[in-house]
Structures are given as C-alpha cells and as structure tokens.
VOMIPA-471470 format. One record per atom (N, C-alpha, C): x, y, z. Coordinates in steps of 0.1 Angstrom, whole numbers, padded with zeros to 4 digits, always signed. Layout:
<rs>
XYZ ...
</rs>
This chain:
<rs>
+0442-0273+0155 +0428-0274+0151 +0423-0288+0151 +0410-0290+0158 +0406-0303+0156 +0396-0304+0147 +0391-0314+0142 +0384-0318+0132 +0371-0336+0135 +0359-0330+0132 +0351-0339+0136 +0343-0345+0126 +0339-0355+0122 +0327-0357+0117 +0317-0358+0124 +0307-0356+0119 +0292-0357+0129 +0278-0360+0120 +0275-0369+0125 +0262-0372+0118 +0250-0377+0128 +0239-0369+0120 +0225-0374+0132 +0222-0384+0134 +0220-0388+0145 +0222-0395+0156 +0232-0409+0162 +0242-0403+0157 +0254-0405+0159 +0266-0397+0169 +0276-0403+0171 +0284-0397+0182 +0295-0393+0170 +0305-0381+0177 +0312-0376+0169 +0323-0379+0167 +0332-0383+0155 +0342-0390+0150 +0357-0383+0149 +0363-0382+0158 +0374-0371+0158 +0379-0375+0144 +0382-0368+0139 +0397-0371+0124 +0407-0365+0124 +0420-0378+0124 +0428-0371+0128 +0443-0370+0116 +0437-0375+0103 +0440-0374+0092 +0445-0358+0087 +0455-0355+0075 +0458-0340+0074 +0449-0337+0064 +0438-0329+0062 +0427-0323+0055 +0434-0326+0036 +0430-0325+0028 +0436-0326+0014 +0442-0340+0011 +0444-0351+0022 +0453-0359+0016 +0445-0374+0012 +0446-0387+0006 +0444-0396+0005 +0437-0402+0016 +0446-0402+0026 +0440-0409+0041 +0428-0400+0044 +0432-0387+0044 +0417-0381+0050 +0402-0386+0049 +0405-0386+0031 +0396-0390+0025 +0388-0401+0025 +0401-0412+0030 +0395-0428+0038 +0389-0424+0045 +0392-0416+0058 +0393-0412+0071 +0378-0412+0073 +0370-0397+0063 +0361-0392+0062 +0351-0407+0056 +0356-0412+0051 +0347-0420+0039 +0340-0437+0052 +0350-0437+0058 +0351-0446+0070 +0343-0441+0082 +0338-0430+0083 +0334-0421+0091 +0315-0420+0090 +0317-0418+0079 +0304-0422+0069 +0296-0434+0070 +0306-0444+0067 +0299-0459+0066 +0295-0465+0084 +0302-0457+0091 +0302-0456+0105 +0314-0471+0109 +0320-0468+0100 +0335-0482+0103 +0344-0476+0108 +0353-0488+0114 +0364-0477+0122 +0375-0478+0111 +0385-0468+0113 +0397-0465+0105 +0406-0467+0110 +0414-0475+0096 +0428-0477+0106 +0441-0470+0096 +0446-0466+0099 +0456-0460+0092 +0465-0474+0081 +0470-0467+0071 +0478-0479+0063 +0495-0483+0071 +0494-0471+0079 +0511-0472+0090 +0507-0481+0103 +0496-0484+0109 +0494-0488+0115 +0494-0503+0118 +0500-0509+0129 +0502-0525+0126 +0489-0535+0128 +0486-0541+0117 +0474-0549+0125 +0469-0554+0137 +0463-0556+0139 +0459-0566+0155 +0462-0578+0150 +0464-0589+0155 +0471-0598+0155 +0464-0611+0169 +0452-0610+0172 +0448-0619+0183 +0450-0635+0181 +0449-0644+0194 +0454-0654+0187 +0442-0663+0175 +0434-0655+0177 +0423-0663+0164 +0426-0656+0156 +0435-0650+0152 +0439-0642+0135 +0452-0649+0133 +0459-0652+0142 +0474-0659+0136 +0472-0669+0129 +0464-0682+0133 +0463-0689+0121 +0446-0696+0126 +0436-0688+0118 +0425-0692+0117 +0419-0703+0113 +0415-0716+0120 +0414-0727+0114 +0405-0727+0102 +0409-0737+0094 +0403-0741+0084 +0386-0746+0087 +0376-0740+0078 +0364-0741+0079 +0355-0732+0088 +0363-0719+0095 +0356-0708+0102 +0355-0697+0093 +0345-0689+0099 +0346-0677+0086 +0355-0669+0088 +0364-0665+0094 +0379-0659+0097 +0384-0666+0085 +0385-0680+0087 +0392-0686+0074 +0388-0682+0061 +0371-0686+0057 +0370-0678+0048 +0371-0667+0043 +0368-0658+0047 +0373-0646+0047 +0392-0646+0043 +0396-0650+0045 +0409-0652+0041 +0413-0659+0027 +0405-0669+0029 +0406-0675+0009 +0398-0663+0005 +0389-0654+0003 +0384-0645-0002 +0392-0634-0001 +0396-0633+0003 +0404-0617+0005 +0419-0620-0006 +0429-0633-0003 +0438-0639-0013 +0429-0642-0027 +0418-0644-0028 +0412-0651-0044 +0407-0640-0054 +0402-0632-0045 +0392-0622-0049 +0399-0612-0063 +0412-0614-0061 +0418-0609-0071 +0413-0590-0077 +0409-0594-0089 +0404-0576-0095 +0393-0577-0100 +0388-0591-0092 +0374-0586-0096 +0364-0578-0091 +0369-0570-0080 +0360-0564-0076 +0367-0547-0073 +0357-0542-0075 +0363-0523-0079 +0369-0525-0064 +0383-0515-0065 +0396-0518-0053 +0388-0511-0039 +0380-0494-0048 +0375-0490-0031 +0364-0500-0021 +0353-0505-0032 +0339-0516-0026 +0351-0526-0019 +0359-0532-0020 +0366-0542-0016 +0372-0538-0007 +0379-0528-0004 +0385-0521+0008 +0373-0522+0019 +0362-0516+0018 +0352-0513+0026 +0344-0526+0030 +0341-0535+0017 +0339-0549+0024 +0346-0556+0028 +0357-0557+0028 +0368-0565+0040 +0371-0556+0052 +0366-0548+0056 +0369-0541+0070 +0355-0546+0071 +0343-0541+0069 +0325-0548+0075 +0332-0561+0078 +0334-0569+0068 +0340-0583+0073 +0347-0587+0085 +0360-0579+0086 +0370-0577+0096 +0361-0573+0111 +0349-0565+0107 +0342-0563+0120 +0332-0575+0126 +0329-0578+0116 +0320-0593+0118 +0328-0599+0124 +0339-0609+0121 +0345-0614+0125 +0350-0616+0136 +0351-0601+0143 +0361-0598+0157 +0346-0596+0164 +0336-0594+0159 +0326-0597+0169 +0319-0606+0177 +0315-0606+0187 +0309-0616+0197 +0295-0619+0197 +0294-0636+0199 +0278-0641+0201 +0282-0651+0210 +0271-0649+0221 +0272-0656+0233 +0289-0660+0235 +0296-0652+0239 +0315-0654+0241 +0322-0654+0236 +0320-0658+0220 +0325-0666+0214 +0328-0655+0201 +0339-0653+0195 +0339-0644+0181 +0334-0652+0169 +0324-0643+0161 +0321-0651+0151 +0331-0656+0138 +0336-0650+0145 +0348-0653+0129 +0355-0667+0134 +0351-0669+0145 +0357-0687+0150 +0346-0697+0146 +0336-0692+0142 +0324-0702+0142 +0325-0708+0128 +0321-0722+0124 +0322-0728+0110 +0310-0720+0103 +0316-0715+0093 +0310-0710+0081 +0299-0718+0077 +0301-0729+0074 +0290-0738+0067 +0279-0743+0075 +0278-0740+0090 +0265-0741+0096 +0256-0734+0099 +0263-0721+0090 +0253-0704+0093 +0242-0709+0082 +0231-0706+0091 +0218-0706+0079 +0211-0688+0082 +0203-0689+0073 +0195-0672+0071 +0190-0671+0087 +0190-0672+0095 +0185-0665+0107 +0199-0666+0114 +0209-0666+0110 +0222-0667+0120 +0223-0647+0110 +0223-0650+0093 +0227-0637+0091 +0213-0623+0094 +0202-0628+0099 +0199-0617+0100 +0201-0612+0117 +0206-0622+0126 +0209-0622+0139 +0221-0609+0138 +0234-0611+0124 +0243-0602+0128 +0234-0590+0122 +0229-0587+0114 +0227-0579+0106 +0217-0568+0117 +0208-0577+0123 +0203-0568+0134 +0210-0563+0146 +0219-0573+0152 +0228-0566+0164 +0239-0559+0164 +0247-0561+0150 +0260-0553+0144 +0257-0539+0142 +0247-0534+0136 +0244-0522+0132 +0226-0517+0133 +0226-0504+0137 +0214-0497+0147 +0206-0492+0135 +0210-0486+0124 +0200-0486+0113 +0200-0487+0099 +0187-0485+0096 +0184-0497+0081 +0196-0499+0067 +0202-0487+0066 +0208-0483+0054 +0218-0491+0060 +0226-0494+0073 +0239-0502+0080 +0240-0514+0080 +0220-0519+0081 +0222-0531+0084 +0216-0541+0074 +0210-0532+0062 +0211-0537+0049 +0226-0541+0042 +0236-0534+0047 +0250-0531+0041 +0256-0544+0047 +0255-0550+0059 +0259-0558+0066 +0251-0572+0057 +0242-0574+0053 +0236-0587+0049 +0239-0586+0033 +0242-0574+0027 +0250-0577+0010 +0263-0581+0010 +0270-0575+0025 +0282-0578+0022 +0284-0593+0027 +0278-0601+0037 +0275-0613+0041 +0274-0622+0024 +0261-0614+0016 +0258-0624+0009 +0268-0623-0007 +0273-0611-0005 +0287-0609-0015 +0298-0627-0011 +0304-0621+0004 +0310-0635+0005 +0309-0648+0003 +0292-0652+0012 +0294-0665+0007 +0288-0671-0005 +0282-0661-0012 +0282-0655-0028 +0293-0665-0036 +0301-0659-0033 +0318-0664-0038 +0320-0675-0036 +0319-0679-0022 +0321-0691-0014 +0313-0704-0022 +0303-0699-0023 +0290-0715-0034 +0297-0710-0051 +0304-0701-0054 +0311-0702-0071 +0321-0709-0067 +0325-0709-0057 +0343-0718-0056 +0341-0730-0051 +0325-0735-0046 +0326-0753-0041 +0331-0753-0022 +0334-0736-0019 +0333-0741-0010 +0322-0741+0005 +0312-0738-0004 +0294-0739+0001 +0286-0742-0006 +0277-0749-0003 +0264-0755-0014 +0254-0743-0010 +0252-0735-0003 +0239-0721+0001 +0241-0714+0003 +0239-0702-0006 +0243-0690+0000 +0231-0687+0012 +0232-0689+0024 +0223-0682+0036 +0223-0671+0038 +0226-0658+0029 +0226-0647+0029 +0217-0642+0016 +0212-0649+0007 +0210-0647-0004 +0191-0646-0005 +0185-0635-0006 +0166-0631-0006 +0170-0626+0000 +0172-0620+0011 +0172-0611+0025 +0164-0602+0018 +0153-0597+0019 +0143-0583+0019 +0152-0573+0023 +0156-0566+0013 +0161-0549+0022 +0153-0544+0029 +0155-0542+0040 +0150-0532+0049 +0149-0515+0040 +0138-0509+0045 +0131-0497+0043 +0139-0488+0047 +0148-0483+0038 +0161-0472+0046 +0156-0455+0040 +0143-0455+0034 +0137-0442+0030 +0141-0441+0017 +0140-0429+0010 +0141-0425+0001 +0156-0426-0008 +0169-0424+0002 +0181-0425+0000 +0185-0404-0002 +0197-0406-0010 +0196-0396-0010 +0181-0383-0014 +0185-0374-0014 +0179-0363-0020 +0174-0360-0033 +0168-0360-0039 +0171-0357-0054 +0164-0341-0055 +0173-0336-0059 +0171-0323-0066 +0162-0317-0071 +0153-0305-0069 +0145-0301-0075 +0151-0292-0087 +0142-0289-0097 +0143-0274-0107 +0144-0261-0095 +0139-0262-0091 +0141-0249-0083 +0157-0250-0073 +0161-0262-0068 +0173-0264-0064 +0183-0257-0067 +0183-0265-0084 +0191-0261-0093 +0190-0250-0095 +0183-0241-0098 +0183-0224-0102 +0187-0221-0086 +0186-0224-0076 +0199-0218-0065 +0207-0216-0065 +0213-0229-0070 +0223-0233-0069 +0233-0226-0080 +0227-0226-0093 +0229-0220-0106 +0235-0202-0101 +0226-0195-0091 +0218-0186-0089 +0237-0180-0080 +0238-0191-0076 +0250-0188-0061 +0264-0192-0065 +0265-0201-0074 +0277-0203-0085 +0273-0198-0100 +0281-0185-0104 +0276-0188-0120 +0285-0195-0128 +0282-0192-0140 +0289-0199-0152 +0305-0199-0152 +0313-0204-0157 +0326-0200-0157 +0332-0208-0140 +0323-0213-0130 +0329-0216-0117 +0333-0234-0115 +0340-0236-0107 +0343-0252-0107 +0330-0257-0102 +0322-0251-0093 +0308-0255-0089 +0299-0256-0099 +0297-0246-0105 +0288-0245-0118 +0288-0258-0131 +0302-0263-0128 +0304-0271-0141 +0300-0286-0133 +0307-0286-0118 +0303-0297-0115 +0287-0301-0115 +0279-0296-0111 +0266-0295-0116 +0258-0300-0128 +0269-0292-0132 +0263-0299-0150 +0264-0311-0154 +0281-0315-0148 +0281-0328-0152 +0274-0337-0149 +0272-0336-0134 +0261-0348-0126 +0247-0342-0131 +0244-0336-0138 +0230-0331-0143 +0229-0339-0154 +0240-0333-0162 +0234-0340-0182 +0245-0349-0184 +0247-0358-0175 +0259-0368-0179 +0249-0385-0170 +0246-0379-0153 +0242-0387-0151 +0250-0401-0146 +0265-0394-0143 +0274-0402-0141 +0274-0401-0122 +0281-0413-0119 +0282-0415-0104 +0294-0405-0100 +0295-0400-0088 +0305-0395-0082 +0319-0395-0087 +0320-0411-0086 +0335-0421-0091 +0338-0412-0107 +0327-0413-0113 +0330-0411-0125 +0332-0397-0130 +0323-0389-0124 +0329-0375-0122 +0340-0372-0120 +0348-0375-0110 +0358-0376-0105 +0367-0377-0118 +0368-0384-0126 +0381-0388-0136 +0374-0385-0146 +0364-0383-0152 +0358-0380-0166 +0364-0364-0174 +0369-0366-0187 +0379-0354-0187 +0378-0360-0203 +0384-0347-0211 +0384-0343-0225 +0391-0360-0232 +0396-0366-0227 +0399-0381-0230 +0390-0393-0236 +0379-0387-0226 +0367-0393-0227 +0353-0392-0240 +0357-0378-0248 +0347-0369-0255 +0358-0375-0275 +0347-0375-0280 +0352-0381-0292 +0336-0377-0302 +0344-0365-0310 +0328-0361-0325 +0320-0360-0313 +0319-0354-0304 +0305-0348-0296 +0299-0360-0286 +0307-0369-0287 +0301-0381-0277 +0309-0381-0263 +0303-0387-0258 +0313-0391-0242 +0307-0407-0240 +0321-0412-0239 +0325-0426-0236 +0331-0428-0223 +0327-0436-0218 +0332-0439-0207 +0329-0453-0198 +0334-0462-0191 +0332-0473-0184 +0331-0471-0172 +0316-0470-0168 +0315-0467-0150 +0326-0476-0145 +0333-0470-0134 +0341-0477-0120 +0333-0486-0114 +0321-0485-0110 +0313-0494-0100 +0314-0502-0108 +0305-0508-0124 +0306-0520-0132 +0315-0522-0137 +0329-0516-0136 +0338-0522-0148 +0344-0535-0147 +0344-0542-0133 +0349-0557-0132 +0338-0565-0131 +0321-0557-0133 +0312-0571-0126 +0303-0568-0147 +0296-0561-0149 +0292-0562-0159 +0299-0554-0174 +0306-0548-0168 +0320-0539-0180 +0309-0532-0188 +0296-0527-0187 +0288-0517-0197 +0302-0506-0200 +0293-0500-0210 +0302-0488-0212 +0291-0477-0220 +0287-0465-0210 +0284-0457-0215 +0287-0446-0225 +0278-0447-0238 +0279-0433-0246 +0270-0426-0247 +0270-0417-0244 +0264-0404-0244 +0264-0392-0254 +0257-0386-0258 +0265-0373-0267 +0258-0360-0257 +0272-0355-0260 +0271-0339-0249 +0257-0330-0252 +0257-0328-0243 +0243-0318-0248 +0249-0307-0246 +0241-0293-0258 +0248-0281-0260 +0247-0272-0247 +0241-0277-0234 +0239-0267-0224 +0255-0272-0216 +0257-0282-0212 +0273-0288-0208 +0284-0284-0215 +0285-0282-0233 +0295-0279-0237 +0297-0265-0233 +0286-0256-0235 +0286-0245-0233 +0294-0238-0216 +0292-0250-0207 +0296-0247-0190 +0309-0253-0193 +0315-0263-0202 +0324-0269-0200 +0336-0261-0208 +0333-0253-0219 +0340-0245-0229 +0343-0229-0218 +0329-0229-0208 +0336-0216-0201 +0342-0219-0187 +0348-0230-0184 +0358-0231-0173 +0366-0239-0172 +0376-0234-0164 +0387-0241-0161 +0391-0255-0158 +0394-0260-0169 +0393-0273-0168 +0409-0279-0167 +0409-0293-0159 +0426-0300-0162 +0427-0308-0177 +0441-0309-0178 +0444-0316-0187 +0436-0325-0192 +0432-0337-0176 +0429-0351-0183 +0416-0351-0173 +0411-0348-0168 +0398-0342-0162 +0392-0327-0163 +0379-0331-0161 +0374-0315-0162 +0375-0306-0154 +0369-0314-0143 +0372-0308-0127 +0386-0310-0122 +0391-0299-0116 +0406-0303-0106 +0405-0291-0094 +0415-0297-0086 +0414-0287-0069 +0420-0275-0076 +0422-0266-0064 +0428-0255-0064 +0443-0255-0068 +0454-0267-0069 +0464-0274-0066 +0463-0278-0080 +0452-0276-0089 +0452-0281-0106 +0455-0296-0101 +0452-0302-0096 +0454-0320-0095 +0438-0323-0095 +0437-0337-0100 +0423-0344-0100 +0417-0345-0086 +0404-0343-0087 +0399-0348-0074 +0400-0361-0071 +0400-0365-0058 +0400-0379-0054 +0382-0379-0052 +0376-0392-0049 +0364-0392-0053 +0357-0389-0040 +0363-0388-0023 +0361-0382-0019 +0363-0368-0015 +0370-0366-0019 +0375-0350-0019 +0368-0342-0023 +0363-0349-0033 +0350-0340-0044 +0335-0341-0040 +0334-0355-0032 +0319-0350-0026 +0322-0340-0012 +0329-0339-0011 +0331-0331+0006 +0333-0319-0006 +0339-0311-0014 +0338-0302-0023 +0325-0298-0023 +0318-0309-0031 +0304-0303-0035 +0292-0305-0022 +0294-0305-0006 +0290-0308+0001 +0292-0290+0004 +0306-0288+0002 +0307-0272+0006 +0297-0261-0007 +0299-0263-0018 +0294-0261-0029 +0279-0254-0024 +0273-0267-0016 +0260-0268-0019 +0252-0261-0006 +0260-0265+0008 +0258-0251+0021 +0261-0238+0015 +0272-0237+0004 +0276-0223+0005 +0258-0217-0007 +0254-0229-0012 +0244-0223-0022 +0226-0223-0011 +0231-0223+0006 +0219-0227+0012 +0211-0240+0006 +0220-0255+0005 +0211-0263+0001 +0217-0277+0012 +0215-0272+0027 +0222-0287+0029 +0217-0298+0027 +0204-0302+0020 +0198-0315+0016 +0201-0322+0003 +0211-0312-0005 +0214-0315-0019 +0228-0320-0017 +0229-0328-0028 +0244-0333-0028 +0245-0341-0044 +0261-0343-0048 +0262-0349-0056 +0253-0361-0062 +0254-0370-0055 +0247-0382-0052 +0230-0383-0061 +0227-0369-0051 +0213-0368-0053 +0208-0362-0072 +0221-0355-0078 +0219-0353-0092 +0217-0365-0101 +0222-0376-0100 +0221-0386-0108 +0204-0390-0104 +0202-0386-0092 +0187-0396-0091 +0177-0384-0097 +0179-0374-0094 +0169-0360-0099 +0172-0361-0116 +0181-0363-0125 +0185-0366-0134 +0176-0380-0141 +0176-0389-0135 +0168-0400-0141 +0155-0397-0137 +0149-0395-0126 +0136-0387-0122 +0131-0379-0136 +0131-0366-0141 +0129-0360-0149 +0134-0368-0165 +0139-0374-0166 +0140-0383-0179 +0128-0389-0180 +0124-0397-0167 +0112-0409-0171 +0103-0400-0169 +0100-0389-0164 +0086-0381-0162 +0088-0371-0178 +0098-0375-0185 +0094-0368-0197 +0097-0380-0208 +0091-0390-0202 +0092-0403-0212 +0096-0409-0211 +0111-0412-0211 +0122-0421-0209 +0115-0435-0209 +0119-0446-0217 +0120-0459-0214 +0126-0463-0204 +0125-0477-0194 +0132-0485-0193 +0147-0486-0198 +0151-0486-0211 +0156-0493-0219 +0167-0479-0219 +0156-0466-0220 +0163-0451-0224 +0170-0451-0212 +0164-0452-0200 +0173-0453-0186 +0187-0463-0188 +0180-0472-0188 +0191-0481-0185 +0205-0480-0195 +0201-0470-0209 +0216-0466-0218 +0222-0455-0212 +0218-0443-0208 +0218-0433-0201 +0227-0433-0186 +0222-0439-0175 +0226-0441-0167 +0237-0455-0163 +0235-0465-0176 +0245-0478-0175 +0239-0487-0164 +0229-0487-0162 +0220-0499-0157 +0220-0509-0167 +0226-0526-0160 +0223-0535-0166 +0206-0540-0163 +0200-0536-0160 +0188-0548-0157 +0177-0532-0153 +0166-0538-0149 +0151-0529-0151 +0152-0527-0135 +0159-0534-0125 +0155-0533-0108 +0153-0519-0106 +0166-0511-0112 +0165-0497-0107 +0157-0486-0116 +0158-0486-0130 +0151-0477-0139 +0135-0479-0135 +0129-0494-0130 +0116-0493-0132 +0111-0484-0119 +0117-0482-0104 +0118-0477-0093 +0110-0458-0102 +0119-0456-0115 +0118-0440-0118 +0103-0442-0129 +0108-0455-0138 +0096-0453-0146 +0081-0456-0141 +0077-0463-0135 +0065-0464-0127 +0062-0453-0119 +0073-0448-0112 +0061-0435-0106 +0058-0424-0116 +0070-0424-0129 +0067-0417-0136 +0055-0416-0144 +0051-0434-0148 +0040-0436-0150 +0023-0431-0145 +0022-0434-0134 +0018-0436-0124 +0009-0412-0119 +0021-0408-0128 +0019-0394-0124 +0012-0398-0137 +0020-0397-0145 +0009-0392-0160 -0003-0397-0159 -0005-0405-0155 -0021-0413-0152 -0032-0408-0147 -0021-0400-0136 -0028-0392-0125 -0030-0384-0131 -0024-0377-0135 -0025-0365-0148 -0039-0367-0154 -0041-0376-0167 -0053-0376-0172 -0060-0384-0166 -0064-0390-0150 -0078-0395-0148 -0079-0389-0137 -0073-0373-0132 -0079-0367-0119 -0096-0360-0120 -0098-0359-0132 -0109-0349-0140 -0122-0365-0134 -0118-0375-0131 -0132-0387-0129 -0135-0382-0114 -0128-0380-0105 -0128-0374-0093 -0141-0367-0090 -0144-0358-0102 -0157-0347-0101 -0168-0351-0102 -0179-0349-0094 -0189-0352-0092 -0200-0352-0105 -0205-0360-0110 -0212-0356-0127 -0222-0347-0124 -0220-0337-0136 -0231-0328-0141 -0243-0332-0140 -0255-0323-0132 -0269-0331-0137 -0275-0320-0146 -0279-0328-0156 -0284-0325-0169 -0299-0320-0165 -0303-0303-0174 -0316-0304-0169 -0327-0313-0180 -0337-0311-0164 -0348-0325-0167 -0357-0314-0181 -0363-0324-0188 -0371-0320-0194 -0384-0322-0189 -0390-0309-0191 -0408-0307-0181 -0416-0309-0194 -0429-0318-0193 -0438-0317-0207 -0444-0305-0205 -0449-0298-0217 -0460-0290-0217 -0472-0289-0209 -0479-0279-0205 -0487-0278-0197 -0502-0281-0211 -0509-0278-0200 -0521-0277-0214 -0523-0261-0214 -0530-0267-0232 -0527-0251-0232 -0518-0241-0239 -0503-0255-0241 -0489-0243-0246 -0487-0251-0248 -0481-0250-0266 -0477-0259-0279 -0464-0256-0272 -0458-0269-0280 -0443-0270-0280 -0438-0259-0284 -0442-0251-0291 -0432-0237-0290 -0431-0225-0287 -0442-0227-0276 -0440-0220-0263 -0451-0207-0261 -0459-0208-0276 -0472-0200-0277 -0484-0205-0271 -0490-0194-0265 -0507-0200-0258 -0515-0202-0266 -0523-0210-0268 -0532-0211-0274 -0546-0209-0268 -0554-0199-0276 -0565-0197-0273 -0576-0210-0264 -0585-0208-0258 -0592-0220-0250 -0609-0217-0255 -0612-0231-0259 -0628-0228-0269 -0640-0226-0255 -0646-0218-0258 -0656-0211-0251 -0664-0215-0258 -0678-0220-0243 -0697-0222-0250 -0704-0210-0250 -0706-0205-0260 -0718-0198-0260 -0731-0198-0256 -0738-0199-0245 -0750-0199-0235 -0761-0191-0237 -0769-0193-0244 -0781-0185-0250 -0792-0183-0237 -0790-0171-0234 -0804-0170-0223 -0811-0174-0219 
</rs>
C-alpha cells in the first residue's frame, strides 16, 4: 500500500515511513511545512562546501548556531529550523550557494530576495524570514553581527490561519462522538483548557492538583518558562471522569501509549472528517476558544493567563474585534433614519384650542 500526502496546490508527497511510528510522524510533519525529509538512517550529503565551510559564510554560521544553541530552544522548532536553514544554504543565487556567501554583508533586501524565491506562498515565506531572523537574532547576542537584517520584516498576509470553530461545529462534532469516546474528550480539552497541540499531547492526571491544572507550555518553556494554571471546569471533569484515560496522560492510542504530537493531530484530523468537518482541526480550538472568551469579556490580561501569552500581540488580535462587535452591537440602532415628529397646525379661526366651534357674531339688519 502506498501512502501520500497532498495538499492544495501542491504536488503529492509519497511517504514512505511505517504509519504509527516516530519517523512517520516527522515524515508527515515535513510534508506539511513542505521540507524535504531525511530519514535519521540516512547519511548526510557531504558536498565540498559542507566539509569544511569557511569561516564568515552562513554555512559557517549556521554551524556555530547549531553547536551553541544548546536547549534553548524547544528540540522539535529546532529540528525544523535547521533543515529551512540546511535549505537556504544549499540554495542558489546567480551560481553560487548561499550558504558560501559572507553572512555579514546580507542586508534586508538580500533576506527578502530568499524569502520570495525559496518559497511560493505567504505562510512559507513568512516562515523563511523568522527563521532568517531567529539566526542572525543569535548571531548580534554572541558579537558575531552588529544587525540583525532580518529583524521588522512585515508578515505577509497568509489569511486567517487556521479555522476556528463554531458552536454549531462543536454540537457536530459532539453530535458524532459522544461522551465516554477518545474524540469526545479530546475536544474538551482543546475547548476548556486552551492548550496547544504539544500540550495536549502530554497533559495527564500529573498535571491536576485540588481542581487546578498546572502546566508549562512546550513552545515557551526554554524562551519565556510561563506556567499556566487553570482550574478545571465542571463540564471537562465530567468528559474526563467518563473516559478512558492513561496513566500519565489523558489521551492515549489504541496501543494505551501516549500520543506523539503528531500522531494526535492526524487522529483528530480523522476525528473531525469522520464528524463531516474537514475545515476543523485541533489547532483551530485554541483560537475558537480565545474567540468566545473575549466576545464574552475577557481582558487582555484574562487572555493572556488563560492561554500563557507573554505580551498583548496576540490576545489584542481577539480582544479588539471582540470589542469592536459589542460596539456594533449597541450603535447599529444610529443607522435608522430619524422619526419625523408630527408638526403642530395652529388653530383655524373659529376653533378654541380644544377643539370646540365657536359660534360666529351675526348683524342684525333692520329693513
């Protein structure tokens, strides 16, 4: 049996990975970001600008960064920005691979030059100029650049992002898994938890202490270490008290072992066709989740404890349109054209103000 990925308007990605396992899940996840995959058995390429890349090219750098970088940065983001990198690198401008060119003479129109010809659309080629400016990010903290030339770049306009969820979604969805199912619970969690994928993935009875849930997102734990707490809401304990849960996670496969964090969105990718929803996805619950917070008030501040946002960039994105509706809300009624008031008519002659006739004096005319 073969096995493909495919994505619109994209060509199709054979995989040739065994379904369930670790590598698949690269396999798939590489497939995604539209990078190529290399197996961990597989021997590197080895050209002669990789055997010993001179000092002061970005091949080079890229090499003190990859040795320096140590744990600060979450192991999968780091996996995924050193292959973008590894592609940069082996790529060509006028002959020449850029990963032979000196680092230190790239200014902001060299990175928007890759950022446009490396990758065909917005979401790829925004990805291309954070991971640029992640690097030489690093590069101006260690002294060995004075500018980051990757650093303002305007994101490009990549749409909405994922999906977020409607009320009605969710009663589908609800509707096609019930209570008591591994679908059902996953749901809930990315509903009233509000946690990312990653964190889904591992969050489990370990985590829950007197009605609270504690936990340190994966994405911040080496750059800002937040640590969210939460306390369970009674509609979650209630989904989580009626299923099958693991030891040290909530969710586990068929196999009782933890999801991997891909394995679980391709799960809940099946989850969500089998509930007729292919526009819904994991992903998209954390955003439908903060969505309905701020449209029922939520601060800034309520978001950003909630979801473990350091800073207002992303909560304000939910609270201003939520704003923005309530407004709409109470000033649609000025829209209407004003009542006209009736006119007041004086009296005729003849009729008192209150509405009686009065007799009219007659001459008497004597013959």
């Amino acid at each position: 049996m073969r096995l493909y990925f495919r994505a619109s308007g994209r060509s199709k990605v054979r995989l040739t990975e065994a379904p369930g396992t670790d590598q698949f899940d690269e396999e798939v996840a590489c497939a995604r970001l539209n990078l190529p995959y290399k197996p961990e058995t597989a021997k590197p390429e080895t050209p002669a600008s990789r055997k010993d890349a001179a000092e002061g090219t970005l091949r080079w750098l890229l090499g003190q960064y990859r040795s320096r970088i140590g744990k600060r940065v979450n192991p999968t983001l780091l996996s995924r920005r050193l292959r973008l990198l590894e592609e940069i690198c082996d790529s060509e401008h006028k002959g020449k691979r850029r990963g032979d060119l000196p680092y230190a003479m790239m200014e902001r129109k060299h990175v928007l030059e890759m950022r446009d010809s490396l990758k065909t659309t917005p979401g790829a080629q925004n990805e291309v100029a954070k991971t640029l400016s992640a690097l030489f990010g690093w590069a101006v903290e260690n002294e060995l650049l004075k500018v980051n030339p990757a650093a303002g770049i305007k994101r490009l306009n990549a749409g909405d992002g994922f999906h977020a969820w409607t009320m009605e979604e969710v009663e589908q969805f609800e509707a096609k898994h019930p209570l008591g199912s591994k679908a059902r619970l996953a749901l809930h969690l990315g509903m009233y938890t509000g946690l990312r994928l990653a964190d889904i993935a591992v969050v489990g009875r370990q985590h829950v202490k007197d009605g609270w849930l504690s936990i340190r997102p994966g994405k911040t734990k080496r750059s800002s270490g937040v640590v969210v707490e939460i306390p369970i809401l009674q509609a979650l304990q209630q989904t989580i008290d009626a299923s099958p849960c693991g030891e040290m996670t909530f969710l586990v496969s068929e196999w009782k072992a933890p999801f991997t964090v891909n394995s679980l969105g391709n799960k809940m990718r099946d989850w969500c066709d089998q509930a007729g929803l292919p526009q819904c996805s994991m992903h998209g619950l954390r955003k439908a989740g903060a969505t309905l917070a701020a449209e029922n008030g939520a601060t800034d501040e309520d978001l950003m404890a909630i979801f473990g946002w350091t800073s207002k960039q992303q909560t304000t994105l939910y609270t201003r349109s939520a704003s923005r509706k309530r407004i709409a809300g109470r000033a649609i009624h000025k829209l209407l054209r004003k009542q006209k008031k009736d006119k007041l008519v004086p009296p005729t002659a003849g009729v008192e103000k209150s509405g009686a006739k009065t007799g009219k004096k007659t001459s008497n005319i004597k013959g």
